[in-house]
C-alpha positions as CSV (number, residue, x, y, z in Angstrom):
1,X,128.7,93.1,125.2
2,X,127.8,95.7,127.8
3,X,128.1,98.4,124.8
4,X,126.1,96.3,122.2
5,X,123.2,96.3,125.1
6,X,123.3,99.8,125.6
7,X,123.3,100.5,122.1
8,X,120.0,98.3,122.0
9,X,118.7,100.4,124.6
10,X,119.5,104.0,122.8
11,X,117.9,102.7,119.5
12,X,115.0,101.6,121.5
13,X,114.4,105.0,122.9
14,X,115.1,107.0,119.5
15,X,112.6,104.7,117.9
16,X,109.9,105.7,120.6
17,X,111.2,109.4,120.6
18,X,110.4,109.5,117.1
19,X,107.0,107.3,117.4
20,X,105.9,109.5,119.8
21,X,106.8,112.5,117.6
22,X,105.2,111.6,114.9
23,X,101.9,110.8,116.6
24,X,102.0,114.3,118.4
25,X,102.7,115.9,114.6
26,X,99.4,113.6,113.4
27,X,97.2,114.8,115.9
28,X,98.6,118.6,115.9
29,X,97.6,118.4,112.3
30,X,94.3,116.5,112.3
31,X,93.5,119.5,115.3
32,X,94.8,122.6,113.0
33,X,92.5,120.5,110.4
34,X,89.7,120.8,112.6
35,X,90.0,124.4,113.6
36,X,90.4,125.2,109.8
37,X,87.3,123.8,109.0
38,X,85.5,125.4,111.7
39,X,86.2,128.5,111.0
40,X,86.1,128.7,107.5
41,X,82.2,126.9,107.9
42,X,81.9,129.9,110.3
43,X,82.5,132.3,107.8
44,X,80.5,131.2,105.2
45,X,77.1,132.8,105.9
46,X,75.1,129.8,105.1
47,X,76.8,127.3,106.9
48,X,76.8,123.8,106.0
C-alpha cells in the first residue's frame, strides 16, 4: 500500500514537471514570437 501511495505521489509530480514544462516552452515561444516580430517590423523601413 505504502508503494502504491508513493507511486501516486511520483506520477503526481511528473505530471506537474511536465505541466510546468510545457507552459515554460508556450511562453518561451510566444516571447521568441514577439521578438521576431519586432524586429522584423524594425527593419522594414516603413513600419507598420
Amino acid at each position: 500500500m505504502q508503494s502504491s501511495c508513493r507511486h501516486t505521489l511520483e506520477v503526481s509530480h511528473a505530471h506537474k514537471f511536465a505541466e510546468g514544462t510545457l507552459t515554460m516552452v508556450f511562453s518561451w515561444l510566444a516571447m521568441d514570437q514577439l521578438v521576431t516580430r519586432q524586429s522584423a517590423s524594425r527593419k522594414s523601413p516603413t513600419g507598420s
